[in-house]
N, C-alpha and C positions, 0 to 999 in steps of 0.2 A: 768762719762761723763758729759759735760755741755750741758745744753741746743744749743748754738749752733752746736756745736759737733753733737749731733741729729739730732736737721734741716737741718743739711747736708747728713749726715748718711741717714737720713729712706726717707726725705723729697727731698733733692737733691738741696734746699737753699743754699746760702752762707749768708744769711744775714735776721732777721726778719723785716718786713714791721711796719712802723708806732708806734703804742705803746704795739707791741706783748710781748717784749723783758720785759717793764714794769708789765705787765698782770702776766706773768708767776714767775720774780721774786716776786709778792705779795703771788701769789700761794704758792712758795716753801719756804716764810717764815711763812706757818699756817697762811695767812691772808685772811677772805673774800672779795670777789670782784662783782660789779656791772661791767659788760662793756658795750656801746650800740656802736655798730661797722657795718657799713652798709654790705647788702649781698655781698659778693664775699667777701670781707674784712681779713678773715683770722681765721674769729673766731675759728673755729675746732681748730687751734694748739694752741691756748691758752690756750686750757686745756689737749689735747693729750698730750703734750710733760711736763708738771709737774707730768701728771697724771702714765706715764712710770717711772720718774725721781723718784718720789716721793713711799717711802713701800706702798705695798697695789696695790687694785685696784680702779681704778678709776671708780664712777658710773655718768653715762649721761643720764637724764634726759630727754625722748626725747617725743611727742606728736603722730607723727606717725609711723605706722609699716616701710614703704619705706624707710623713712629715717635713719632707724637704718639699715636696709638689708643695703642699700646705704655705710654708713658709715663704717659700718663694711666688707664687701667687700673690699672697699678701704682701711682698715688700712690689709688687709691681703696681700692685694697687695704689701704692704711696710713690708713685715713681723713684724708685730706686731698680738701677739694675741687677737682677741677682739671679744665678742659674744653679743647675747640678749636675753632677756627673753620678750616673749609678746606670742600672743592666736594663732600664725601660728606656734607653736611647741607641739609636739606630749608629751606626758605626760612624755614618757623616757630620748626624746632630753632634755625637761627641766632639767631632774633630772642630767641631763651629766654636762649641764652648771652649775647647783648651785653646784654640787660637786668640779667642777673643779675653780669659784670663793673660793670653801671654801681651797681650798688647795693651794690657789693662782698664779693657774696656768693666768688664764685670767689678761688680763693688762686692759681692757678698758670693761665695763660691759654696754650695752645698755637697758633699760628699761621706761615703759611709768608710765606715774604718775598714773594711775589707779593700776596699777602691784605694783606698787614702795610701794604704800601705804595698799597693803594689810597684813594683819600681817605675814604672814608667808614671806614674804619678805624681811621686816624688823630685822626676826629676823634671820636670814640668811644673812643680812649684819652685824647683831650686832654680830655673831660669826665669821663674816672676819676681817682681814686686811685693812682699805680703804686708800685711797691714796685723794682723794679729791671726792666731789660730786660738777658736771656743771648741771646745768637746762636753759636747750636748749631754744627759745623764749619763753622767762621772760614774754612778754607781753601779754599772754594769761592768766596772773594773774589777767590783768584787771578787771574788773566789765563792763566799758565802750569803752572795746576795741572790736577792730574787731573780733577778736580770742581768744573771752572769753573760758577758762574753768575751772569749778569750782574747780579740781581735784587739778591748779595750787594753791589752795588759799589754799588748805592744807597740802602745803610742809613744812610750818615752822615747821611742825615733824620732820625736820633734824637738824633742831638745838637745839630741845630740847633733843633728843633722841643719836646724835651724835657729839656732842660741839665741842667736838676736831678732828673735821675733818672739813677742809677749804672747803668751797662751792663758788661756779662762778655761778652767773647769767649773762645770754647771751640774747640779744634781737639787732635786725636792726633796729625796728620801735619803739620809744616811744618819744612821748613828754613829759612836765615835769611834769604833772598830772600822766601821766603813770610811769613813775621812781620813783614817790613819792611813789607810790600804791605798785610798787615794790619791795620796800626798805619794806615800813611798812608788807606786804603781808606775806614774806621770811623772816623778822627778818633778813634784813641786814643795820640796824641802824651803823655798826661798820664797815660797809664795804670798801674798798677802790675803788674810784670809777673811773672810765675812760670812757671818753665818747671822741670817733673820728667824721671826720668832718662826715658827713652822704653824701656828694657829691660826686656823682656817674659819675666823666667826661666824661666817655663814650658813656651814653645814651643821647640820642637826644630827647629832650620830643617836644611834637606836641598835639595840640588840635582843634580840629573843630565843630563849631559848625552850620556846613551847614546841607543842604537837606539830599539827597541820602548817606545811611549810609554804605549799603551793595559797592557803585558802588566805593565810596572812600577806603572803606579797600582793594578790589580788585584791582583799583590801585596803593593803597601801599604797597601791596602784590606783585603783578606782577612785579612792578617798582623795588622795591628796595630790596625783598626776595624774588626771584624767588623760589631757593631752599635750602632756611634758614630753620630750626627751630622755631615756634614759638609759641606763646602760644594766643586765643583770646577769652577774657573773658563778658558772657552776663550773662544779672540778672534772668533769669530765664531759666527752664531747658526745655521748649520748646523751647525757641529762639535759644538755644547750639543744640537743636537736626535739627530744621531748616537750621543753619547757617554749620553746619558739612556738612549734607547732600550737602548744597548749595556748598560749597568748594570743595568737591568730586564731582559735575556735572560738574564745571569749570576746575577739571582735578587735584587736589591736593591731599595731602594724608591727611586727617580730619576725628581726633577721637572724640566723644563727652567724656565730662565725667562730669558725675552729680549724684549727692548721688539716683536718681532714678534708675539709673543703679546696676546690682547686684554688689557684691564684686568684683567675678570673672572678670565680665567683664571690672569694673576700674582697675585691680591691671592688664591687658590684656593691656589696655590701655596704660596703664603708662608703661608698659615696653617695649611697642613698641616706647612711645616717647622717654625713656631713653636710647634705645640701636640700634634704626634706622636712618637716618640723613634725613632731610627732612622735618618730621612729624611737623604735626600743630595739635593741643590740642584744641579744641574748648571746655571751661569748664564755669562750675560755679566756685563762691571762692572756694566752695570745693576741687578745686585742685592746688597744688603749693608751700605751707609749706615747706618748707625741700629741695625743691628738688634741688641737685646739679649739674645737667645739665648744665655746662659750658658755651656750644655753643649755648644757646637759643639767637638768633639775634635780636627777636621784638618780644613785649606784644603789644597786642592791646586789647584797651575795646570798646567793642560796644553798652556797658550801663556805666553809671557813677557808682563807685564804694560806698561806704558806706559813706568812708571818706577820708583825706589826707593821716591816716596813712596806710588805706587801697591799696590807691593807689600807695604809697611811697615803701610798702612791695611786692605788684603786680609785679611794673613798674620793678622792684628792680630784678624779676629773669632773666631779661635780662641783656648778658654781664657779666655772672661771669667770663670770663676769660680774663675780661681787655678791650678785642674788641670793637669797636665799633657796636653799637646796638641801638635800635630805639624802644620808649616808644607812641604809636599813641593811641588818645583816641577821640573819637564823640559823640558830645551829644546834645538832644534836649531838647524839653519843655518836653512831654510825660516821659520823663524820669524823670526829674525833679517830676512831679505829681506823676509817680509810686512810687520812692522812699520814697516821703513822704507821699504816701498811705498805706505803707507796715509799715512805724514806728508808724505812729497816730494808724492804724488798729490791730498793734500788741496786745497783752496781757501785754505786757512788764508795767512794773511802770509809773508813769508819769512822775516821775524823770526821768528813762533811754531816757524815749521818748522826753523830752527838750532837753537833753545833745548831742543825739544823731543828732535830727533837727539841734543845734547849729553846730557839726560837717559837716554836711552835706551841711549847708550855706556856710561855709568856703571852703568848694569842689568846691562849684560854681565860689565861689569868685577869686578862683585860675582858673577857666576855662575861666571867662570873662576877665584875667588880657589882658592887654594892654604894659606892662615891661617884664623882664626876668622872666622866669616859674619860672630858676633852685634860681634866689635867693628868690623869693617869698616861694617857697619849703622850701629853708635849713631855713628861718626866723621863718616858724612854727614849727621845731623844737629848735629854739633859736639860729642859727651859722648865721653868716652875713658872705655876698658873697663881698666884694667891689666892682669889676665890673661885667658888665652883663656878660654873661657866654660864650655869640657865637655861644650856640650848643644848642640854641632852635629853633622855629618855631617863636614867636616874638625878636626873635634877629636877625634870619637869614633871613624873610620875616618880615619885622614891620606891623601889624594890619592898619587898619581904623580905627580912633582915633578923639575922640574932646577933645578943650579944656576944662577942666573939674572942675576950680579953682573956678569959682563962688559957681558950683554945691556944690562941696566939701566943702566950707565953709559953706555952709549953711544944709549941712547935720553935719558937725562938729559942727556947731554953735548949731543946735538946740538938739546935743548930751549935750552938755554943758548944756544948758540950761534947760532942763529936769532931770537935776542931775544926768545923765548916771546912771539913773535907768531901763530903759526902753531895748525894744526891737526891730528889724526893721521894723514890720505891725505898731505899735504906731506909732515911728518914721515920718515914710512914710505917715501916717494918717495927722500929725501934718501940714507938706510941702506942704501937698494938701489942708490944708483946710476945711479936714472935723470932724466933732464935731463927739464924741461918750459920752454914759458914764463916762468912765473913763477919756476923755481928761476933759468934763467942770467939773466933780468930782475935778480934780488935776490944775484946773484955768490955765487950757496950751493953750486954746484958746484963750487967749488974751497975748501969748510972743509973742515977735516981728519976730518969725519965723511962726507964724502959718500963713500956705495959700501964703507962700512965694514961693514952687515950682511946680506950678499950669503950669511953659511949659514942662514937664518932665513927663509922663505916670507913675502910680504905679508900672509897671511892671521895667520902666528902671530908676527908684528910689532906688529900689529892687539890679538893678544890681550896681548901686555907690556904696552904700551899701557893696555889697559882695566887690567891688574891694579894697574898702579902706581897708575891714578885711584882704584879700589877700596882702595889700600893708603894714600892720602893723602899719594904722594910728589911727585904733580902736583892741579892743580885745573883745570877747565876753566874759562875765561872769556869772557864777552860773547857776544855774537850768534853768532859765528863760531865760537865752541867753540875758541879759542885754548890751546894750554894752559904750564900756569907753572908753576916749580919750588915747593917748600912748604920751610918749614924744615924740615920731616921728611927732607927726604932728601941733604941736607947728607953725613952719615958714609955712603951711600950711592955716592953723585957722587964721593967720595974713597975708593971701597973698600975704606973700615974696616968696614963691616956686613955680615954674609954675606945673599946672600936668594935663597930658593926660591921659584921660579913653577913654577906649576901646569900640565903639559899639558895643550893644548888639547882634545885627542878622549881619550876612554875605550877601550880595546874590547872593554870588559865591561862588564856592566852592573856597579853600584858598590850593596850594600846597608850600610844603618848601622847601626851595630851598637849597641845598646841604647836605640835607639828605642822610647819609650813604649807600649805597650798602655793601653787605657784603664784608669786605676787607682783602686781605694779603697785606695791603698796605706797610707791613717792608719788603716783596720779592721781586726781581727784577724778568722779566722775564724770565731770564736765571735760576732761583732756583722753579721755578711754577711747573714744572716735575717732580723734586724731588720731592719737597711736597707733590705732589700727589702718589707717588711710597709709601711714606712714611706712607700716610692715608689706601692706600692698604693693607697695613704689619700691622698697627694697624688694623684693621677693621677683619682681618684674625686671628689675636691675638687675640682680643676678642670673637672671633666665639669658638675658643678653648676652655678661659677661663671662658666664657657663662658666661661674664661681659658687660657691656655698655662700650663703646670704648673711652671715656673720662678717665674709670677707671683707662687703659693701661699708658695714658698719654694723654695731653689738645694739643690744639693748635699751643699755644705759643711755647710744647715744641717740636713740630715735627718742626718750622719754624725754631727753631734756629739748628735742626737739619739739613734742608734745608740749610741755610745760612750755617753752617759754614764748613759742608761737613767733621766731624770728618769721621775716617779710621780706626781710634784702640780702643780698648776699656778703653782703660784710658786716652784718650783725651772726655770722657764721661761726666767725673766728672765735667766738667766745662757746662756743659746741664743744666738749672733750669729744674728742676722738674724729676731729675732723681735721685734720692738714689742708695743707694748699691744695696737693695734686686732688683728693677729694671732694673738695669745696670745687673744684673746676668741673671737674667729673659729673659729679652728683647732684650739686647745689642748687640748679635753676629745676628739678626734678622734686625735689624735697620742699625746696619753696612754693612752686606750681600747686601743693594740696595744704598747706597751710592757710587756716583762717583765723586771722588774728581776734584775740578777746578783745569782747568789750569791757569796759567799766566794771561792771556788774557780774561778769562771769569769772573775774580776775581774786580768787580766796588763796590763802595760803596752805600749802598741801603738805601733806607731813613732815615730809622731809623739810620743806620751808622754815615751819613750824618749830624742828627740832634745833635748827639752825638759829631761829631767833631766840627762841628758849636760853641756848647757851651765848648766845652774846649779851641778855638782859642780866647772865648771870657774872657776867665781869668776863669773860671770855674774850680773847684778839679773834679776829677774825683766821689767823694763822692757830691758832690756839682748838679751834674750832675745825678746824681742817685737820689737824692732825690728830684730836680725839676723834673724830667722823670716818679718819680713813679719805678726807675726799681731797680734791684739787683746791687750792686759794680761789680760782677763777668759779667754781662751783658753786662755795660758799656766799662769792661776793653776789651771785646771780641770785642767791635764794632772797638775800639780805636786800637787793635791788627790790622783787617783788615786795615786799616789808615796807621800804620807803615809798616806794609807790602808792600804797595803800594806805598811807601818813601813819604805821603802825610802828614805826622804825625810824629813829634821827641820824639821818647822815653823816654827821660827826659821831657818832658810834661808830660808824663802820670805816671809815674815808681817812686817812691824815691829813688834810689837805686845810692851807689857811684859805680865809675868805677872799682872798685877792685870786689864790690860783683856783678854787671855784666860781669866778664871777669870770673868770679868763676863759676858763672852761664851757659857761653858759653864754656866752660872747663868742664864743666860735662856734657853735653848734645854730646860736639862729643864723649867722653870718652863714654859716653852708647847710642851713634850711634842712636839716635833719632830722629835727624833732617829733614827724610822723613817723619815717619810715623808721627810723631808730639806725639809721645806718654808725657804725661805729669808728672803718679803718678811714675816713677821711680826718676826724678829729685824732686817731692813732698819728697818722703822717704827717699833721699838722703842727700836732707838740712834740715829735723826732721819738718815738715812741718814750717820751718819760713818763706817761701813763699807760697802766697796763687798762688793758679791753674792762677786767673786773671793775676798776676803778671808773672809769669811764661812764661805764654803764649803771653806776649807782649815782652820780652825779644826773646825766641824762633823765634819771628814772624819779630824782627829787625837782627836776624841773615838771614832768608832767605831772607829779601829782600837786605842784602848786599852782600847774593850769586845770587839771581836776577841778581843784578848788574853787576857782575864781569861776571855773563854767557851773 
């Protein structure tokens, strides 16, 4: 079986996303791989599907309990065998799984790097079969990341121990200090590496930094998730126990969750968030790693997070399933102070503690921007955006802004001129005027910048400062947070470029203006009933299967079961996100409340719409698919609707000559299909040379020219 072939089979794909396709052939020719792939992105089949492919079984490296239960439920869902070894199994259970690894019953083996590395584990792999080892977020190898753990820096036991077994590191969040750390950490010096864009189109990012903290999240709560999902995250585990409590008086469902909590009561938690709809998560970082939650609609912080990357992985659980979803964050001075009360006051090295301040500066820099969040975002991790993006709070709402060109030159200038050795309190020392030690030590009180920006406060020096790091005109460097000019700011430093920075303080609050509500905006109204019939039968299905109702199936794919109103069970297979073992499961359940449209209830829905739009416009149908983000099998379904409704000519869409469409329509009355729309009988019949997509736009040009004639 090929890899495709499976993505269909287990996964219910027609096609892999982005650079899956790449990932996995590195896999199955014995090669190591790097990938940094944003959340929702795909990452799990990149290694699932080698890891079945490939003798052996495959070991996943995972950090949390939840998320291996998570995972592993879901691939049993797809009949695949997969288990774990970690501290919530009873001494027998264990003994079941490493037997049944050693006999190579299991396909997918889950295990955490504390377990992974203890010897009797090791050597229980060294008497299996492996098929490859993935190490699930890479970036917890760091030293100076958010989600350090030390356990991560002692994996490169796999490759001394197991040479000939290809290993995948996986991480959402790293920039190129972290990738580095990665590579050398893991002994993946030899690896091949793939790294996708990190933009996340769906989420809406918003930042405020007005008064009233609590009155603004309520009404963006209220306004725009009434009854979303969502997750909102505070720096300490008082403020999560306040802030829960407070969202439960105003009538919400709000769980706290913070490592103060017993076990019980988090893993109580988290499984009401994962398998109820509604719930809000009031947490510390301690909660959110892993978790696969599809339909989380908005993250919001009501403390500033550590760092970019922190925020970047946060913002990031919202909207795995494509949807549109909303990233809201608020922040003050007080915030600012605590967090850098908490790193100076640490234990931690002095090293960690610069590196960390540097990070942290660069948080701000990103809160005070005054331009696009999302390109300011993808530039810290190294990807340029060309244009602003649309889908922020200063794109959709533009800030309060001055002109900023003098300022910035003369904070460029006297970066320059201090040999971008320095840091931003020197710096800002220099501007104002004021002598220290180290300035007359270093004869900086007599460059022609000193005392030069005496109308500008220390504090909103401070803020140019962050914006320009945020705008990629300086970088910060080394221990010391030194900072250097970039080529970017070149036509800057010479005052050919104009540039607006953002005031510091608000003093209003600031709303965005076409912020998402949660949307079925691909449903017309006429299909909203369904859907909803639909969530019923899943919601009841997972009551059975005492799974979280995502497991059964996502969003996307109950809408396009909405849309498209199949009737037989092999009009299925054209469903994203439906496999076999699901289609068997599920299938006669999901058909059972479907009512097929008539004629007249049958309009084209946005998405449809947006689909035939760009095929009128000279677009492939592949072309179309890959601007959309969506599946071939997707498009050709929208495109089907279109022909159906004679709005759409089948040779636009179709390659096929008139002999192999008349061949087509010659076995379809021949096996009397044309009511029920059944599709895999005409699939079996032509040895699959026509894919389901194809099929189904042929099919869909025969009944609109019985339309006609009726």
């Amino acid at each position: 079986m090929t890899p495709n072939e499976l993505l269909k089979s287990l996964f219910g794909y027609d096609d892999f996303r982005h650079q899956q396709s790449d990932i996995i052939d590195s896999l199955m020719a014995g090669k190591d791989v790097l990938t940094l792939m944003p959340t929702g992105g795909g990452k799990s089949i990149c290694y699932q599907i080698p890891a079945i492919l490939r003798q052996g079984v495959g070991v996943v490296v995972s950090p949390l309990i939840a998320l291996m239960q998570d995972q592993v439920e879901a691939l049993h869902q797809v009949g695949v065998n997969a288990a774990y070894l970690n501290s919530t199994l009873s001494s027998y259970d264990q003994q079941v799984v490493e037997q049944q690894v050693l006999t190579g019953e299991v396909q997918i083996l889950y295990v955490a790097p504390e377990r992974l590395l203890m010897e009797r584990t090791l050597r229980l792999l060294e008497q299996s079969n492996l098929s490859l080892f993935a190490i699930d977020e890479a970036h917890c190898v760091s030293q100076w990341g958010h989600d350090f753990r030390p356990e991560y820096q002692k994996l490169s036991v796999l490759k001394q121990r197991f040479p000939s077994v290809p290993r995948i590191a996986l991480t959402a969040t790293a920039d190129l200090k972290t990738r580095e750390e990665i590579i050398a950490q893991l002994a993946l010096e030899q690896a091949d590496v793939y790294v996708h864009s990190f933009d996340r189109p769906n989420i809406q990012y918003h930042v405020s930094d007005s008064g009233n903290a609590k009155k603004e999240l309520w009404s963006f709560i209220s306004t725009h998730h009434p009854d979303d999902a969502g997750i909102v995250y505070c720096l300490s585990r008082k403020k999560v126990e306040e802030t829960a409590q407070w969202l439960t008086d105003m009538g919400k469902v709000a769980l706290p969750y913070h490592a103060g909590l017993s076990s019980e009561q988090r893993a109580s938690h988290q499984r009401s968030f994962l398998s109820e709809d509604g719930i809000i998560v009031v947490a510390t970082i301690a909660f959110g790693m892993g978790i696969d939650k599809p339909d989380v609609r908005f993250v919001a912080h009501l403390s500033l997070p550590k760092s970019i990357e922190a925020y970047y992985q946060e913002t990031g659980r919202a909207g795995r399933d494509g949807m549109p979803a909303n990233a809201w964050m608020t922040f003050g001075m007080q915030d600012m102070v605590l967090q850098r009360q908490m790193v100076q006051n640490s234990d931690a090295a002095d090293q960690y503690k610069r590196v960390s301040l540097q990070k942290l500066n660069r948080l701000l820099g990103y809160c005070d921007l005054a331009t696009c969040r999302r390109q300011s975002l993808l530039a810290y991790f190294g990807e340029t955006l060309a244009e602003p993006c649309g889908n922020c709070d200063n794109c959709l709402n533009p800030p309060e802004t001055w002109d900023g060109l003098q300022a910035t030159q003369k904070a460029l200038s006297t970066v320059y001129r201090t040999g971008q050795r320095f840091g931003v309190s020197y710096l800002v020392n220099i501007l104002l005027g004021k002598t220290d030690a180290r300035i007359t030590q270093n004869q900086h009180h007599t460059l022609s910048t000193f005392g030069i920006g005496t109308e500008l406060s220390a504090k909103e020096w401070q803020g140019v400062f962050r914006q320009l790091l945020a705008m990629n005109l300086l970088e910060a460097h080394g221990e010391h947070g030194s900072l250097q000019l970039t080529e970017t700011c070149r036509p800057y430093l010479k005052g050919q470029h104009p540039i607006e920075l953002r005031k510091i303080r608000v003093s209003k609050q600031s709303t965005t203006k076409g912020a998402k509500k949660r949307s079925k905006n691909s449903l017309s109204t006429s299909d909203m009933p369904q859907f909803e019939r639909l969530r019923e039968v899943r919601s009841e299905l997972a009551k059975q299967q005492s799974v979280p109702a995502y497991v059964i199936c996502q969003d996307v794919t109950l809408e396009a079961l909405a849309t498209e109103r199949p009737t037989h069970l092999d009009q299925l297979a054209t469903i994203p996100g439906l496999g076999e073992t699901k289609i068997e499961k599920y299938g006669e359940a999901f058909i059972a409340v479907i009512e097929p449209k008539s004629l007249a209830e049958k309009t084209l829905s946005e998405t449809e719409l947006e689909s035939l739009s760009l095929l009128n416009q000279g677009l492939t149908v592949q072309d179309i698919a890959n601007a959309r983000g969506l599946k071939t099998n997707t498009v050709q379904t929208h495109l089907a609707t279109a022909i159906e409704l004679n709005v759409c000519e089948l040779s636009n869409v179709v390659a096929l000559s008139s002999e192999e469409i008349e061949s087509i329509n010659q076995q379809v009355i021949a096996l009397n299909t044309i009511e029920d729309g059944a599709l895999k009988p005409l699939y079996e019949h032509f040895e699959q040379r026509y894919d389901y997509g194809t099929l189904k736009c042929v099919v869909a040009k025969m009944l609109a020219n019985s339309n006609a004639v009726a």
